[in-house]
C-alpha positions as CSV (number, residue, x, y, z in Angstrom):
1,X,16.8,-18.0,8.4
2,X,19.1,-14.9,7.2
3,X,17.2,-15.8,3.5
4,X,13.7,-15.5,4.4
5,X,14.5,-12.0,5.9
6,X,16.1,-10.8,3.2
7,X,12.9,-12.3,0.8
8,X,10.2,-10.0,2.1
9,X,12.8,-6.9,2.4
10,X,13.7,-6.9,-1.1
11,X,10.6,-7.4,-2.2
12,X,9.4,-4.9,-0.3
13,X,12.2,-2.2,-1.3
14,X,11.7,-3.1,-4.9
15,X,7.9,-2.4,-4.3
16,X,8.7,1.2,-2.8
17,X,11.3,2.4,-5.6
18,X,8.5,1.6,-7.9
19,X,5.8,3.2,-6.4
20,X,8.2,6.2,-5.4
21,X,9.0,6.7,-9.4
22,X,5.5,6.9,-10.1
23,X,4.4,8.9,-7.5
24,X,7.6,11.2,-8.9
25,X,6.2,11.3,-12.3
26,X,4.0,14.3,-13.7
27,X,0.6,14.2,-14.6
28,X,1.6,15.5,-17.7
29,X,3.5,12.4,-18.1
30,X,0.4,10.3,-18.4
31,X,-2.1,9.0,-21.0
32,X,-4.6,11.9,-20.7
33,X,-7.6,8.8,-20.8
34,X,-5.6,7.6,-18.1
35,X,-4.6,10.5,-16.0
36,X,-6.0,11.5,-12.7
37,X,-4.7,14.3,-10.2
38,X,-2.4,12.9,-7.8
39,X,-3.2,14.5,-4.5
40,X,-0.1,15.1,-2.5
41,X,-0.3,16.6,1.6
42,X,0.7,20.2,1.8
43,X,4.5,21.0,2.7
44,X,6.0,18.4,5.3
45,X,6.4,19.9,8.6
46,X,8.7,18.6,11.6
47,X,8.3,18.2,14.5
48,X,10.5,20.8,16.6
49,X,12.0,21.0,20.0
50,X,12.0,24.0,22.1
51,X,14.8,25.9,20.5
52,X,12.8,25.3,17.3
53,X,14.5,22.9,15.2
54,X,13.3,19.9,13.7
55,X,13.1,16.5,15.8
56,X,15.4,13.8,14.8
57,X,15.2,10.1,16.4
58,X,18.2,7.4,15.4
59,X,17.3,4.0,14.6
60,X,18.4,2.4,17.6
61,X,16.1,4.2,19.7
62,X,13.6,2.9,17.6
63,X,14.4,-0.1,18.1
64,X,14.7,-0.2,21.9
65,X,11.3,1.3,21.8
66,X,9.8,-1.8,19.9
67,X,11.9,-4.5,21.8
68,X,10.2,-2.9,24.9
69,X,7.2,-3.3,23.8
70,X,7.4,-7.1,22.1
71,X,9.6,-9.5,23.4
72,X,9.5,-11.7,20.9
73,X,10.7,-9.1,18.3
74,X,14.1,-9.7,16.0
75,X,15.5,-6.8,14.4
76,X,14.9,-3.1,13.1
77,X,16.5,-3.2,9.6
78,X,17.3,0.4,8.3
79,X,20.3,2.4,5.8
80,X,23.1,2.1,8.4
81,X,24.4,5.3,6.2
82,X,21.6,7.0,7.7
83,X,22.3,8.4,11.0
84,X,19.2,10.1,12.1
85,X,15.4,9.9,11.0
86,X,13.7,13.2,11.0
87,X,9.8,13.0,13.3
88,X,6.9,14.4,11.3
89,X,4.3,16.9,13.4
90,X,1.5,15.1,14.4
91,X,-1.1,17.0,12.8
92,X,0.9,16.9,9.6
93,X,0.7,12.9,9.8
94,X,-2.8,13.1,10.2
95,X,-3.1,15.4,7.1
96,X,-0.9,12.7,5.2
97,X,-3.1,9.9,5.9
98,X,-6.2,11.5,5.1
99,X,-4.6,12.4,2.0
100,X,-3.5,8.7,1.2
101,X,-7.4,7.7,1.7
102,X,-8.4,9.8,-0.8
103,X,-5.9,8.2,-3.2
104,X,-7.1,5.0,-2.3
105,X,-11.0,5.6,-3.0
106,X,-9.5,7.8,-6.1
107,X,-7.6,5.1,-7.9
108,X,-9.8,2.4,-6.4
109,X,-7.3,0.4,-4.5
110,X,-8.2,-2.9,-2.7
111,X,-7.1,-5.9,-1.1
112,X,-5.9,-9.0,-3.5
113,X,-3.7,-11.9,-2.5
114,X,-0.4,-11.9,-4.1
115,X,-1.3,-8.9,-6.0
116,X,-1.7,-5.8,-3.9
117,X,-1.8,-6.9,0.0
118,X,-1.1,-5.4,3.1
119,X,3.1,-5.0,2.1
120,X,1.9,-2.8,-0.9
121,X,-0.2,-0.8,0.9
122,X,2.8,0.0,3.4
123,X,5.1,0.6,0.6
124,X,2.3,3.4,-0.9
125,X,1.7,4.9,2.4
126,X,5.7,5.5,2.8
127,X,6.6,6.3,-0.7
128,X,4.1,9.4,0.1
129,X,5.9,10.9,3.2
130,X,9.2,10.3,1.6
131,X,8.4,12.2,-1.3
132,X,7.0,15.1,0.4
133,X,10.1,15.0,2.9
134,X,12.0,15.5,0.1
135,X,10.2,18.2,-1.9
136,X,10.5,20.1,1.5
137,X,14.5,19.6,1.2
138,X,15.0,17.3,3.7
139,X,17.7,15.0,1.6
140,X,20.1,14.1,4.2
141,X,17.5,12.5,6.0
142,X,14.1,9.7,5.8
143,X,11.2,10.5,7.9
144,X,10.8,8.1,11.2
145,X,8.6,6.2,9.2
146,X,8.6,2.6,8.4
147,X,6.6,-0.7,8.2
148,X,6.8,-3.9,10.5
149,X,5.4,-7.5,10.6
150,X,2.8,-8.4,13.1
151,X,1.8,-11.9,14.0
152,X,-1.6,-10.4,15.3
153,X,-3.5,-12.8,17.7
154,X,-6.7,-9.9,18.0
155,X,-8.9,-8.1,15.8
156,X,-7.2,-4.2,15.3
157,X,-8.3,-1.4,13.0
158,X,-11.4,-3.7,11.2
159,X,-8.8,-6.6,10.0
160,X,-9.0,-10.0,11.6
161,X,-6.0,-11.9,13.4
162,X,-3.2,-12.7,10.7
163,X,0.4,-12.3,9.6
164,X,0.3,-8.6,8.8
165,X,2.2,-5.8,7.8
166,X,1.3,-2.6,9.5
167,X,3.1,1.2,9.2
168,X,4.7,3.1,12.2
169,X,5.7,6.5,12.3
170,X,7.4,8.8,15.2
171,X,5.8,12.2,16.1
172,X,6.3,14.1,19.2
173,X,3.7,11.8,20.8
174,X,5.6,8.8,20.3
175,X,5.7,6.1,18.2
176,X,2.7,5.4,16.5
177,X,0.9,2.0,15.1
178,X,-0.8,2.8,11.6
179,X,-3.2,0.2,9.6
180,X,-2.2,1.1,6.3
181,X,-5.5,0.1,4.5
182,X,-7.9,2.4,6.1
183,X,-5.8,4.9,7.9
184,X,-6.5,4.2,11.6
185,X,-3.8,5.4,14.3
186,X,-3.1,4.4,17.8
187,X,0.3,4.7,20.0
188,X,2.1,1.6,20.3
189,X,1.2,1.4,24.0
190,X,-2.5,1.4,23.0
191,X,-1.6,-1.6,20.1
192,X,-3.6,-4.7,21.1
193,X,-1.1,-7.0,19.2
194,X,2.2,-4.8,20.5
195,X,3.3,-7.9,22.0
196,X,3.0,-10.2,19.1
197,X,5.3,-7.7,16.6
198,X,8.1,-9.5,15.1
199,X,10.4,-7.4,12.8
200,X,10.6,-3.2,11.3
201,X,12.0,-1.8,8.4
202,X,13.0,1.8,7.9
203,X,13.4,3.6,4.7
């Protein structure tokens, strides 16, 4: 069992680090027949508590938020050197994924099995927001954003009932449920397949 949680993980991770050096790599740095301007959200921006500094959430509150929500979930894997998670604003999230769909219709990204599925699309859409966290300077930190499998039983966000892997993030409104192929955002509570998630990763 601990093998074919480990299979998808790595897999996973070795898809981010890959898209992350890209995404870190100039546009001068390409093939001018094969560049294109890489769109990137404008600077990240916290959410803040009252006293006005940024928000931080630690993985284990993260956890206790999914296992209330899904009994039948396993485990929140994350960097255990990684104490806190830093929340993005709201409205800077929204900003970030209508960035992303731009790069997707840009570059001219879809769907293939075993080539670039629903784990790939994850990986993009958090390579992004880490990035931009750390241009803003956050190092000692990863945004409260991650990925999670979903054995969906209904119809969410367009994409019919499967084995699926779907993006969270935290912003002061919660934690939120992200389909990571067309953007759509809902709070967990609101998640028709809440129930039914299994396992999270954070980066």
């Amino acid at each position: 069992m601990k093998k074919l949680t480990q299979r998808p993980f790595m897999s996973f991770l070795i898809n981010f680090l890959l898209i992350l050096a890209l995404l870190a790599i100039p546009a001068s740095g390409v093939a001018k027949e094969a560049s294109f301007k890489l769109s990137m959200p404008t600077e990240f921006i916290p959410a803040m508590d009252k006293d006005g500094s940024p928000q931080y959430i630690t993985a284990e509150q993260i956890e206790k938020t999914l296992q209330h929500h899904s009994k039948g979930f396993k485990k929140l894997y994350w960097n255990k050197t990684i104490k806190h998670f830093i929340l993005t604003r709201h409205g800077w999230l929204k900003e970030l994924l209508a960035v992303y769909n731009i790069m997707l219709n840009d570059i001219n990204v879809h769907a293939k099995a075993d080539v670039w599925d629903c784990e790939n699309f994850s990986s993009f859409l958090n390579a992004l927001a880490t990035v931009r966290i750390w241009k803003s300077g956050y190092y000692d930190t990863r945004g409260a954003i991650g990925w999670m499998r979903v054995d969906a039983k209904k119809e969410w966000a367009g994409l019919p009932p499967v084995m699926h892997a779907l993006v969270f993030a935290v912003t002061e409104y919660g934690l939120l449920v992200i389909e990571p192929q067309n953007g759509q955002i809902v709070e967990l509570k609101d998640y028709p397949n809440k129930e039914f998630i299994q396992e999270a990763f954070l980066f």
